[in-house]
PyMOL Python script that loads the backbone (N, CA, C, O; Angstrom):
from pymol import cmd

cmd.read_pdbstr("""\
ATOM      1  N   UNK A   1      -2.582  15.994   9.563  1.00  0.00           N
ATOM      2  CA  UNK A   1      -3.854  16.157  10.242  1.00  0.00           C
ATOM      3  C   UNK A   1      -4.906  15.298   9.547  1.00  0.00           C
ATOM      4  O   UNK A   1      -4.801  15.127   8.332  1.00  0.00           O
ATOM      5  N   UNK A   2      -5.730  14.846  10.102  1.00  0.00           N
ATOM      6  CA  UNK A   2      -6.845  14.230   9.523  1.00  0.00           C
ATOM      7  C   UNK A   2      -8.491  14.983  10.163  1.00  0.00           C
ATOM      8  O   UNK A   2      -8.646  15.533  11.253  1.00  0.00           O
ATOM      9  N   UNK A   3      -9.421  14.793   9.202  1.00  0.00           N
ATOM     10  CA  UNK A   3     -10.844  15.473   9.643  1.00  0.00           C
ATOM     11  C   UNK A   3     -11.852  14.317  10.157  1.00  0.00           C
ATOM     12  O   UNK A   3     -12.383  13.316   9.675  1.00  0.00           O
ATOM     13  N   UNK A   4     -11.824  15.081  11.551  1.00  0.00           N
ATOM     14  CA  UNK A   4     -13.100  14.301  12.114  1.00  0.00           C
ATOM     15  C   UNK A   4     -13.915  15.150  12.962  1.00  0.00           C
ATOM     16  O   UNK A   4     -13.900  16.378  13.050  1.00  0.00           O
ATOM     17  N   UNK A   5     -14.759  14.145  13.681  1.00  0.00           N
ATOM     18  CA  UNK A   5     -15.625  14.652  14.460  1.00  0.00           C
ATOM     19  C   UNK A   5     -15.910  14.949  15.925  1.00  0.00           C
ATOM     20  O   UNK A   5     -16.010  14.106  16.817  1.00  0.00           O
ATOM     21  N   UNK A   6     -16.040  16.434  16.059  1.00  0.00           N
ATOM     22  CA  UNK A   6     -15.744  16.758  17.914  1.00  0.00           C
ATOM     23  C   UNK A   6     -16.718  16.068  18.844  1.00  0.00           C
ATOM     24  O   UNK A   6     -17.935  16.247  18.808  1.00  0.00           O
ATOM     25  N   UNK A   7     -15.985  15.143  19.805  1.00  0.00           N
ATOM     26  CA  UNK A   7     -17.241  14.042  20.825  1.00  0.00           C
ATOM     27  C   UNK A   7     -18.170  15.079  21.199  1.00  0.00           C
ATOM     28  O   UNK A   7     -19.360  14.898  20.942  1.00  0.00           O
ATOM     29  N   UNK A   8     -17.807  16.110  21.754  1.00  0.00           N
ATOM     30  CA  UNK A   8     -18.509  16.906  22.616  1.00  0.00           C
ATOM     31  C   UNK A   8     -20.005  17.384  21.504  1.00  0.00           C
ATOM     32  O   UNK A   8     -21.155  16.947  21.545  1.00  0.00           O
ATOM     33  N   UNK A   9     -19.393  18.416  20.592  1.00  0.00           N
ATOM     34  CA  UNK A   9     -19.605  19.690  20.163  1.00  0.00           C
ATOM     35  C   UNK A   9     -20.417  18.693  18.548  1.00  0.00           C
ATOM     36  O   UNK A   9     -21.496  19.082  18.101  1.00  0.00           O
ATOM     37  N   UNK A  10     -19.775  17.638  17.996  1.00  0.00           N
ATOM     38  CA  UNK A  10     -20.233  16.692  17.321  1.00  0.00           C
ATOM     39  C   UNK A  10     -19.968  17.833  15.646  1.00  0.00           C
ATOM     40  O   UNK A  10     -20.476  17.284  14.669  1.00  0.00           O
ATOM     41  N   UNK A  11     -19.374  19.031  15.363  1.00  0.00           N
ATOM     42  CA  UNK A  11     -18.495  19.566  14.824  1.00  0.00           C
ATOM     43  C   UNK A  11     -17.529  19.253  13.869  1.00  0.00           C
ATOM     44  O   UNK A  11     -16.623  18.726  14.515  1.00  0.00           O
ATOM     45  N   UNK A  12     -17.218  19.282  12.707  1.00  0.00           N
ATOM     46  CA  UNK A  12     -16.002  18.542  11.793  1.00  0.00           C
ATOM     47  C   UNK A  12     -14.825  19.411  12.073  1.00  0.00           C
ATOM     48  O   UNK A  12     -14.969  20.627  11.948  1.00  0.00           O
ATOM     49  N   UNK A  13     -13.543  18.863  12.479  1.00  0.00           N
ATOM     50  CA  UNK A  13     -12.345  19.865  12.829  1.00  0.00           C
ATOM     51  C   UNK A  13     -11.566  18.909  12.355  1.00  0.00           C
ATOM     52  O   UNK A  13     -11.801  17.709  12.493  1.00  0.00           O
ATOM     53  N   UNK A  14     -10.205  19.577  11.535  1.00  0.00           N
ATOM     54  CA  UNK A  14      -8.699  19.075  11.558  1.00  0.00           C
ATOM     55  C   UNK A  14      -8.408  18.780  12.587  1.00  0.00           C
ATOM     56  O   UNK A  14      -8.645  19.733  13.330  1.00  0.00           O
ATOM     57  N   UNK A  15      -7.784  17.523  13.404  1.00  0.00           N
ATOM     58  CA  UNK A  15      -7.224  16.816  14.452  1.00  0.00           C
ATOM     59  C   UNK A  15      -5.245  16.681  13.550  1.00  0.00           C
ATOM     60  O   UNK A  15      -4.716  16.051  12.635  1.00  0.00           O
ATOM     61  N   UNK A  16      -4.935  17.504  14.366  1.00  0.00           N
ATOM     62  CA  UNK A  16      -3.381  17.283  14.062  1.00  0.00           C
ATOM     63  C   UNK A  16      -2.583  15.942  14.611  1.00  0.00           C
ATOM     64  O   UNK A  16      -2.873  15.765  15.794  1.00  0.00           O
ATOM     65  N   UNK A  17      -1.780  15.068  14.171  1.00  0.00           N
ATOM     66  CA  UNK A  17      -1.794  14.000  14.273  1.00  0.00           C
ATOM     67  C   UNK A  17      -0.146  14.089  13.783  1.00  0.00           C
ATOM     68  O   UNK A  17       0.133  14.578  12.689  1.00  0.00           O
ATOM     69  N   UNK A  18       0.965  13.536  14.757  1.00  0.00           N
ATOM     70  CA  UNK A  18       2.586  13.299  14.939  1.00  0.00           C
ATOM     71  C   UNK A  18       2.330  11.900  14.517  1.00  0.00           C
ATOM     72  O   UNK A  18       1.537  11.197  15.142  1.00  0.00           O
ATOM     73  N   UNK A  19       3.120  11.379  13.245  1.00  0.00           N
ATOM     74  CA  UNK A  19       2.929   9.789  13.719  1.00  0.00           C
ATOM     75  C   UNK A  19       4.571   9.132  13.306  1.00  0.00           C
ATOM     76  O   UNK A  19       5.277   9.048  12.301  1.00  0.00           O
ATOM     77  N   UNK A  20       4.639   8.773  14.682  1.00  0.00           N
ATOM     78  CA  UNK A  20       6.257   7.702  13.846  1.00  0.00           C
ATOM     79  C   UNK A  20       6.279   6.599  13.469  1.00  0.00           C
ATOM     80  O   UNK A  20       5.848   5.805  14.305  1.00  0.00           O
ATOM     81  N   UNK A  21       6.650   6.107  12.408  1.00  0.00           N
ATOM     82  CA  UNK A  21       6.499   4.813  12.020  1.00  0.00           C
ATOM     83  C   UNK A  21       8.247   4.087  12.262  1.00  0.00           C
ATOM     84  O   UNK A  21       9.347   4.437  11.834  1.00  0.00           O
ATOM     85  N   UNK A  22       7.809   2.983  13.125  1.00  0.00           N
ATOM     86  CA  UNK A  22       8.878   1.937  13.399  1.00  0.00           C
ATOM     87  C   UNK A  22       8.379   0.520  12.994  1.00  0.00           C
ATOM     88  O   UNK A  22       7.475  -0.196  13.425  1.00  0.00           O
ATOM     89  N   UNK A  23       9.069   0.415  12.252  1.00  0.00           N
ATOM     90  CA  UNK A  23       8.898  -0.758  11.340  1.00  0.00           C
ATOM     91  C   UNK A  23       9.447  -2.107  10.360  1.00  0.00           C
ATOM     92  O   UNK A  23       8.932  -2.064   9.242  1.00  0.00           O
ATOM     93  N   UNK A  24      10.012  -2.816  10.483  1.00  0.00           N
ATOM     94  CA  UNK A  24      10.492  -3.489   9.641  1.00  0.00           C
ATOM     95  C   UNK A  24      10.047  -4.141   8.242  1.00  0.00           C
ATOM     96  O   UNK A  24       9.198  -4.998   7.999  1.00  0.00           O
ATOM     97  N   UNK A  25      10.738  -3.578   7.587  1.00  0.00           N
ATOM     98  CA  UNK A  25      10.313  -4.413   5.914  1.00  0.00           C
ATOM     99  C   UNK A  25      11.232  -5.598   5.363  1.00  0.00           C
ATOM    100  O   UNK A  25      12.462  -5.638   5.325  1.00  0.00           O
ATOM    101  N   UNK A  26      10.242  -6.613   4.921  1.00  0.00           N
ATOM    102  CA  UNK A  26      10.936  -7.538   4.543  1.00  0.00           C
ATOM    103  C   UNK A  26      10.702  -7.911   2.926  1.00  0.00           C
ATOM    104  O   UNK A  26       9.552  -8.162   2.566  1.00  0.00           O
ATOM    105  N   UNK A  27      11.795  -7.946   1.954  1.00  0.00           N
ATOM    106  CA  UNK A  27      11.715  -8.170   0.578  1.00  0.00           C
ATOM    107  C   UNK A  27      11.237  -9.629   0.142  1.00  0.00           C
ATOM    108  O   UNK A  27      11.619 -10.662   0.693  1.00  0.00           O
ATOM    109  N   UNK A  28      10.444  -9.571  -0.810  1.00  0.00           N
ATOM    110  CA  UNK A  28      10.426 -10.510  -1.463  1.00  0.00           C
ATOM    111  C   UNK A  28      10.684 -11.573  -2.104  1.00  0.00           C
ATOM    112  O   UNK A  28      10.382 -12.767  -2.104  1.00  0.00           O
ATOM    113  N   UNK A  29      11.701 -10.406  -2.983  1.00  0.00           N
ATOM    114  CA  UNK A  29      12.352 -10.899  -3.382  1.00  0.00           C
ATOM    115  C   UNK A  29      14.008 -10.657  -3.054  1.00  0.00           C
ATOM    116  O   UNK A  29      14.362  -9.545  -2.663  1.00  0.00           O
ATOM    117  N   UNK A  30      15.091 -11.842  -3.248  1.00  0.00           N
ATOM    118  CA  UNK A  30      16.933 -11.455  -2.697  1.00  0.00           C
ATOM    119  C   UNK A  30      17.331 -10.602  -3.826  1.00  0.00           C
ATOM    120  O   UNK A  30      17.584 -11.318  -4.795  1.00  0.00           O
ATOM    121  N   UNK A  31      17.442  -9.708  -4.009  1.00  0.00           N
ATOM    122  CA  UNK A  31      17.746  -8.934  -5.086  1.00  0.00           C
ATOM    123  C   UNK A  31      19.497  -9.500  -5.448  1.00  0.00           C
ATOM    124  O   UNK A  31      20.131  -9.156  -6.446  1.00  0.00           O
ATOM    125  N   UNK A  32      19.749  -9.961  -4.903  1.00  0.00           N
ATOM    126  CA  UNK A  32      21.274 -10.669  -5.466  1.00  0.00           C
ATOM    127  C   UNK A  32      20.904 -11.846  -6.200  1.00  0.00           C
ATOM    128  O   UNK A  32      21.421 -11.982  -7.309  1.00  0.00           O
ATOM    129  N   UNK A  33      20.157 -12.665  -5.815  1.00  0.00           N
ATOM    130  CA  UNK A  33      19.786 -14.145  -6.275  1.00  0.00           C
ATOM    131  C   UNK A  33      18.576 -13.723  -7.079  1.00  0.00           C
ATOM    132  O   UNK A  33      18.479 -14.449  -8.068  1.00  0.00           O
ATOM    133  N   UNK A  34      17.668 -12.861  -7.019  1.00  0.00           N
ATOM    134  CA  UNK A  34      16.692 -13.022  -7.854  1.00  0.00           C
ATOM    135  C   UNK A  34      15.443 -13.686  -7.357  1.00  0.00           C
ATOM    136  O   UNK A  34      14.323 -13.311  -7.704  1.00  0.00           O
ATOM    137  N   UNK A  35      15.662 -14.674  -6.542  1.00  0.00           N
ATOM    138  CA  UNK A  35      15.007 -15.441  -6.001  1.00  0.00           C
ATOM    139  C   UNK A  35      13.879 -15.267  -5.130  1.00  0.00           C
ATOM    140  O   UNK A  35      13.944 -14.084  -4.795  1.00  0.00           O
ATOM    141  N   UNK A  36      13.086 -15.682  -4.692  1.00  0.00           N
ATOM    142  CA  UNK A  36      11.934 -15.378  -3.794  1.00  0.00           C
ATOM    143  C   UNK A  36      12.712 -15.662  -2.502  1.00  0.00           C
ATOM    144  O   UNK A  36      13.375 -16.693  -2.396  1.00  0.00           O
ATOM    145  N   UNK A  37      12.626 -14.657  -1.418  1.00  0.00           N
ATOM    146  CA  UNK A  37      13.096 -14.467  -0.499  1.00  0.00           C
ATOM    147  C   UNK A  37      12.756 -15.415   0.540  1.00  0.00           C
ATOM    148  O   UNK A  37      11.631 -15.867   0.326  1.00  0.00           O
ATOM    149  N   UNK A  38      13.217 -15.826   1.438  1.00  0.00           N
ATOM    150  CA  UNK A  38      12.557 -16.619   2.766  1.00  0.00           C
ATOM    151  C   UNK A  38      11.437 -15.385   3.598  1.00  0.00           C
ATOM    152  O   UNK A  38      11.805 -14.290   4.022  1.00  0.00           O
ATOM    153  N   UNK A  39      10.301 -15.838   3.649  1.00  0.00           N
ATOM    154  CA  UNK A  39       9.112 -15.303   4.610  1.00  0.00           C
ATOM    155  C   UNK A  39       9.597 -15.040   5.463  1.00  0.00           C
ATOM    156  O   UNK A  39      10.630 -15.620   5.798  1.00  0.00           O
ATOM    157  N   UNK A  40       8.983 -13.919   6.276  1.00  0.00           N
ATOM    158  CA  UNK A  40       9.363 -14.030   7.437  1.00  0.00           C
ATOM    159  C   UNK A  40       8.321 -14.709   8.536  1.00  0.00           C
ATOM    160  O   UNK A  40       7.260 -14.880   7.935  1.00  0.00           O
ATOM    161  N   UNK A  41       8.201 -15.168   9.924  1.00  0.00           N
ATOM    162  CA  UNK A  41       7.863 -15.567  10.722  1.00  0.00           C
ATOM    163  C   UNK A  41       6.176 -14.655  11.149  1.00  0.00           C
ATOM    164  O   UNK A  41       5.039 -14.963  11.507  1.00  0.00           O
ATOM    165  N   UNK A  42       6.848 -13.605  10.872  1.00  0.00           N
ATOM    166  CA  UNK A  42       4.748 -13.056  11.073  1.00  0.00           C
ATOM    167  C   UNK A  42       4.342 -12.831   9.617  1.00  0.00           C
ATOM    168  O   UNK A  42       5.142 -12.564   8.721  1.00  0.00           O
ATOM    169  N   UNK A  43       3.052 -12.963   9.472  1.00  0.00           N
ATOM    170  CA  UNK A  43       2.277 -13.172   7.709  1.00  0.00           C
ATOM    171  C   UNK A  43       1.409 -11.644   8.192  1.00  0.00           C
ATOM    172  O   UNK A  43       0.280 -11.403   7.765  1.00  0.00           O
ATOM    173  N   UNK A  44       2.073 -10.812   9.031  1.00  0.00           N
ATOM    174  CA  UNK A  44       1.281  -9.524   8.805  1.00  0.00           C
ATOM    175  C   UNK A  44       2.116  -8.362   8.897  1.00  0.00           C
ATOM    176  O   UNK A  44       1.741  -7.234   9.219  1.00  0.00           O
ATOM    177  N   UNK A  45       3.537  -8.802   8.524  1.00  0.00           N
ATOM    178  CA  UNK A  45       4.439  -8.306   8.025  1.00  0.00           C
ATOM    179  C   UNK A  45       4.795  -7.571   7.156  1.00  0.00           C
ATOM    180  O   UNK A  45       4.565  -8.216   6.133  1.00  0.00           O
ATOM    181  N   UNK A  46       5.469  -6.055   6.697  1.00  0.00           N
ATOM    182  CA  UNK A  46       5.056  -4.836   5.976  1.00  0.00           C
ATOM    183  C   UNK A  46       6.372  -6.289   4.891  1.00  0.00           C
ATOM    184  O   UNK A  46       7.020  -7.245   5.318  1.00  0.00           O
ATOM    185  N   UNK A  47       6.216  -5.754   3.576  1.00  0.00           N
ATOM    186  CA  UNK A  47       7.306  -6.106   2.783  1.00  0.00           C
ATOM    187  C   UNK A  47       7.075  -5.175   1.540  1.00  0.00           C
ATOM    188  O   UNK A  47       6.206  -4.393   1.156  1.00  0.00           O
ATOM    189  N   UNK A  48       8.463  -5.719   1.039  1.00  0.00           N
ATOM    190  CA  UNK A  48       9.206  -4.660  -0.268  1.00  0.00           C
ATOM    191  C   UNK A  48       8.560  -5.560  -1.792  1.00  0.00           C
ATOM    192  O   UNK A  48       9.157  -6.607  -2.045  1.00  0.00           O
ATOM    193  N   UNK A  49       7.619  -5.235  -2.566  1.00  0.00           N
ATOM    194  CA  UNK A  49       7.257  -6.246  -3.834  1.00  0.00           C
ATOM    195  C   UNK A  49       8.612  -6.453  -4.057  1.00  0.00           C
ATOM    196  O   UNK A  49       9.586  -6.204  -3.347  1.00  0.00           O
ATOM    197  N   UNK A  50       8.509  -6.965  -5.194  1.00  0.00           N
ATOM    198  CA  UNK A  50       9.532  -7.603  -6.324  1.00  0.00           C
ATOM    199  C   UNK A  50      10.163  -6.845  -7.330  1.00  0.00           C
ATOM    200  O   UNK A  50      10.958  -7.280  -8.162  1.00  0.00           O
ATOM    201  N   UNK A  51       9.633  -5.310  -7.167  1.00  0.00           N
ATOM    202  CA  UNK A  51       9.889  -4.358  -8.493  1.00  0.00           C
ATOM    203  C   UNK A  51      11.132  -3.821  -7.486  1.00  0.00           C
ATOM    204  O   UNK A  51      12.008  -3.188  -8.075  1.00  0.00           O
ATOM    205  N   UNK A  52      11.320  -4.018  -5.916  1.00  0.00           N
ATOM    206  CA  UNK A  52      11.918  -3.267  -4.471  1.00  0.00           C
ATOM    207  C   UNK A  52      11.015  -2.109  -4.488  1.00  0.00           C
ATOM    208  O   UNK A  52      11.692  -1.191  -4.951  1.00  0.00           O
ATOM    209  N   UNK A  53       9.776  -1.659  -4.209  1.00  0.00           N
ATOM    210  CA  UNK A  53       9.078  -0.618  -4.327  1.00  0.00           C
ATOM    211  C   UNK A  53       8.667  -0.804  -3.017  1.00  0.00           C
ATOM    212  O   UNK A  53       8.219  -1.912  -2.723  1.00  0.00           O
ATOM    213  N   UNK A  54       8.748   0.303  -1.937  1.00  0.00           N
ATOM    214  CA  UNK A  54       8.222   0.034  -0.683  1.00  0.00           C
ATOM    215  C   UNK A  54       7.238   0.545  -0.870  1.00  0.00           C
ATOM    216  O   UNK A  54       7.151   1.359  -1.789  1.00  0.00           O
ATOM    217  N   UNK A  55       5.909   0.175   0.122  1.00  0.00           N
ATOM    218  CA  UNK A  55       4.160   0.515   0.120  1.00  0.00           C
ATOM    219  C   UNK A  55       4.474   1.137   1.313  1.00  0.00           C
ATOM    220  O   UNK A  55       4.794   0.406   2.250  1.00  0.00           O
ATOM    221  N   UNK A  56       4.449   2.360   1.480  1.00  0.00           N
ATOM    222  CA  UNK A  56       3.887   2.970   2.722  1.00  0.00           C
ATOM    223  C   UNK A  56       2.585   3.009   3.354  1.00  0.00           C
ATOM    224  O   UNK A  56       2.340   3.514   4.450  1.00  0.00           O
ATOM    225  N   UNK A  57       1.783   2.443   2.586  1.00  0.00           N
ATOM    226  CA  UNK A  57      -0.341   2.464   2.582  1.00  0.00           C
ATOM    227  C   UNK A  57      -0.305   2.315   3.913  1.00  0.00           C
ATOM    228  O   UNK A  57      -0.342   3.139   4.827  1.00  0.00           O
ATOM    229  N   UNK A  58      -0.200   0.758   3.887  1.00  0.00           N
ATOM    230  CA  UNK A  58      -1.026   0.402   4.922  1.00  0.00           C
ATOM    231  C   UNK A  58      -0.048   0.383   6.311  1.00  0.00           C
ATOM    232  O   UNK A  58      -0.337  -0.276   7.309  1.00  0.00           O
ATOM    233  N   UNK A  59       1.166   1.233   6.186  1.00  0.00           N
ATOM    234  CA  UNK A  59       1.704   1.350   7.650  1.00  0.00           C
ATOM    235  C   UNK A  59       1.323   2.728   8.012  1.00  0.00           C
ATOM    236  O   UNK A  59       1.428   3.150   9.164  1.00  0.00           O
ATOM    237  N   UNK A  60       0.903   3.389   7.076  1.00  0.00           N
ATOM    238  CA  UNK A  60       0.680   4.925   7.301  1.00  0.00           C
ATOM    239  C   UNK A  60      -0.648   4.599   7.915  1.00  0.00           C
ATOM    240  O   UNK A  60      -0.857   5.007   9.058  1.00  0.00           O
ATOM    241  N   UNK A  61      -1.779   3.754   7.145  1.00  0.00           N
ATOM    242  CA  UNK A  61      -2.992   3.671   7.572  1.00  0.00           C
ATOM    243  C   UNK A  61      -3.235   3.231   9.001  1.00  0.00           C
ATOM    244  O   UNK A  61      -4.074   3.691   9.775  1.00  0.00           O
ATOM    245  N   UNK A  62      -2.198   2.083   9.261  1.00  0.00           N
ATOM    246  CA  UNK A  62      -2.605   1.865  10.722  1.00  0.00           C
ATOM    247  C   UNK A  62      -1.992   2.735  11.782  1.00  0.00           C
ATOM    248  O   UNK A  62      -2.412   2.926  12.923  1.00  0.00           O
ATOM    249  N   UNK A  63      -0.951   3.213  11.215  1.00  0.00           N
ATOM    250  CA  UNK A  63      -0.520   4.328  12.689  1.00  0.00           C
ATOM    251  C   UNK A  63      -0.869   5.128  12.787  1.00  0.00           C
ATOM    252  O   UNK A  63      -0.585   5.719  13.829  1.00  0.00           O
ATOM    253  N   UNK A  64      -1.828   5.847  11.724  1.00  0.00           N
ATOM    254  CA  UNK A  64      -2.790   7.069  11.618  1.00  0.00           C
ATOM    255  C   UNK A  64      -4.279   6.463  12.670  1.00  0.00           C
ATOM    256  O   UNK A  64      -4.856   7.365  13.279  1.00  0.00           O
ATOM    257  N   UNK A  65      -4.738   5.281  12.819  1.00  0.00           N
ATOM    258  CA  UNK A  65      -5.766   5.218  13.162  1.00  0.00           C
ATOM    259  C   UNK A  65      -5.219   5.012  14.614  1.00  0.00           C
ATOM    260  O   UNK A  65      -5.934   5.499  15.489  1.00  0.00           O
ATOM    261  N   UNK A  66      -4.245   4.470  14.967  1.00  0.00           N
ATOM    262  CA  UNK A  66      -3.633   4.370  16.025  1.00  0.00           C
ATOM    263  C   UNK A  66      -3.117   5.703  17.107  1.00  0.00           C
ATOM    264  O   UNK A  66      -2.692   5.692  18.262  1.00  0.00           O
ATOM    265  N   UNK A  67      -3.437   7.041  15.922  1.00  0.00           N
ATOM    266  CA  UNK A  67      -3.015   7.938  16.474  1.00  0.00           C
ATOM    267  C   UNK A  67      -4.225   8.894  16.719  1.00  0.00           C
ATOM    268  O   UNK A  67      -4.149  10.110  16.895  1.00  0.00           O
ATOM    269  N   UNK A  68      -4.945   8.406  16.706  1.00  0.00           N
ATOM    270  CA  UNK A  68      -6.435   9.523  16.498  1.00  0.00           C
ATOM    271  C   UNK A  68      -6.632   9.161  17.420  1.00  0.00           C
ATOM    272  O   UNK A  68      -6.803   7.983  17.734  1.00  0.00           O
ATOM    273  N   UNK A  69      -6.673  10.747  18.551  1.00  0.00           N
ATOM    274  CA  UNK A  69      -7.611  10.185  19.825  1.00  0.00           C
ATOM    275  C   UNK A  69      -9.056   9.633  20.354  1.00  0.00           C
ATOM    276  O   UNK A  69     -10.021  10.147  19.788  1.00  0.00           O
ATOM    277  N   UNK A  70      -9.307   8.782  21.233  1.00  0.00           N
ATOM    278  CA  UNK A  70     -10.386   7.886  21.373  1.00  0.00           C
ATOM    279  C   UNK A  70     -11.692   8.838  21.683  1.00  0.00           C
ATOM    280  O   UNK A  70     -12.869   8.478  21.658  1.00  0.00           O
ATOM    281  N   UNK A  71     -11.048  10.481  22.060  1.00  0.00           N
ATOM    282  CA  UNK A  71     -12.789  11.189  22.289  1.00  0.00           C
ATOM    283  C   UNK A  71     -12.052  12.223  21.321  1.00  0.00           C
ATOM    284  O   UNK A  71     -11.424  12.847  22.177  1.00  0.00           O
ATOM    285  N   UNK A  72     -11.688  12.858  20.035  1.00  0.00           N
ATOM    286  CA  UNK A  72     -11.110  13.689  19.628  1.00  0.00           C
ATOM    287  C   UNK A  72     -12.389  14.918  20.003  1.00  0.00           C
ATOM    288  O   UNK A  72     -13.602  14.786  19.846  1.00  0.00           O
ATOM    289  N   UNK A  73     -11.415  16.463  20.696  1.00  0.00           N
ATOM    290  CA  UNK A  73     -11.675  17.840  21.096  1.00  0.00           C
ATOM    291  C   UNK A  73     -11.733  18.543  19.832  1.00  0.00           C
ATOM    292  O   UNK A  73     -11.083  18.106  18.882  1.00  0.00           O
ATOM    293  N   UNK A  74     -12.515  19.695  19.707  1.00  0.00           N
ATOM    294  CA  UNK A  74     -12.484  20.427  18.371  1.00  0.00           C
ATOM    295  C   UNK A  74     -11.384  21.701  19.248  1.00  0.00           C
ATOM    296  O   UNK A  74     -10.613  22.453  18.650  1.00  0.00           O
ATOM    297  N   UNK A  75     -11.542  21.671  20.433  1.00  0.00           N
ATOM    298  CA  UNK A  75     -10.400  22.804  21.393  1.00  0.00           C
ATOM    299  C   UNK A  75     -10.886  21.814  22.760  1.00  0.00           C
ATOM    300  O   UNK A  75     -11.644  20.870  22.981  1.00  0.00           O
ATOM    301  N   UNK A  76      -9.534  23.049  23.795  1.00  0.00           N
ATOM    302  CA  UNK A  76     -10.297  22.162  25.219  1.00  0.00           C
ATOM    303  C   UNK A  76     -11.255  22.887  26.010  1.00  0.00           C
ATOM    304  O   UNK A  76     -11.849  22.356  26.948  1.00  0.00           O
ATOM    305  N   UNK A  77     -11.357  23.610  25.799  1.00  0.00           N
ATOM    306  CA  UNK A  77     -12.760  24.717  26.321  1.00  0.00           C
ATOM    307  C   UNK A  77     -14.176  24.433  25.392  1.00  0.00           C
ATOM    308  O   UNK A  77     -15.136  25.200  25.450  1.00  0.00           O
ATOM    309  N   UNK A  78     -14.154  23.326  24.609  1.00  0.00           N
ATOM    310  CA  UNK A  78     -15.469  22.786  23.859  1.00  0.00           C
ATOM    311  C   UNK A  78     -16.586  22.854  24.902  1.00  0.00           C
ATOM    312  O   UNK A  78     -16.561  22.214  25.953  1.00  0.00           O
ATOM    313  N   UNK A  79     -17.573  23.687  24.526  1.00  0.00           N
ATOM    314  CA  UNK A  79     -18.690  23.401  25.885  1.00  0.00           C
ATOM    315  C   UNK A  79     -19.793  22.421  25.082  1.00  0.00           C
ATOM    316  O   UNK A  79     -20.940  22.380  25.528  1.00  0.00           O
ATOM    317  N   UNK A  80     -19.577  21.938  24.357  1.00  0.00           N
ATOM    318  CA  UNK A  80     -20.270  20.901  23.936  1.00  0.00           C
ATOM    319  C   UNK A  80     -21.885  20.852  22.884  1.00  0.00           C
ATOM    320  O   UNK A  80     -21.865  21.811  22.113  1.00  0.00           O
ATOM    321  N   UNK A  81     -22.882  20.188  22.752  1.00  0.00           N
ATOM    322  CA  UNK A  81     -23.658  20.602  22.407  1.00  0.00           C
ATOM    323  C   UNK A  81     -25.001  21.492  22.981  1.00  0.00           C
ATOM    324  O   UNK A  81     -25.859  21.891  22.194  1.00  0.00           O
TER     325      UNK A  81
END
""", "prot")
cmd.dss("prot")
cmd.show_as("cartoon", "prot")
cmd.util.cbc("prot")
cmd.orient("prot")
């Protein structure tokens, strides 16, 4: 869930929030060779550092904002202000 603000009622409420993340990660580094990996083709591409440590940040961050509705309800019977 994340806390925001009711359009209507203008109210701070927990907004419950499902989010699936589908995604591809691409390494850095070839962990067989050691080597710096070939890029991939998009430069806004999630990837694995060099330690293999995956960052969940910023895929969590954008599918969280992606998931917050565009008028978030504090309920649906909000009669507003």
């Amino acid at each position: 869930s994340v806390k925001t603000t009711c359009a209507r009622c203008l109210e701070d409420f927990s907004c419950p929030l499902e989010i699936t993340i589908e995604e591809e990660f691409f390494p850095l580094m070839d962990m067989v060779s050691e080597f710096e990996a070939s890029s991939p083709e998009e430069s806004d591409s999630f990837t694995i550092d060099e330690h293999q440590i995956l960052d969940l940040t910023e895929a969590i961050r954008q599918y969280t904002l992606l998931a917050i509705p565009m008028k978030p309800l504090c309920s649906d019977d909000c009669g507003g202000v």
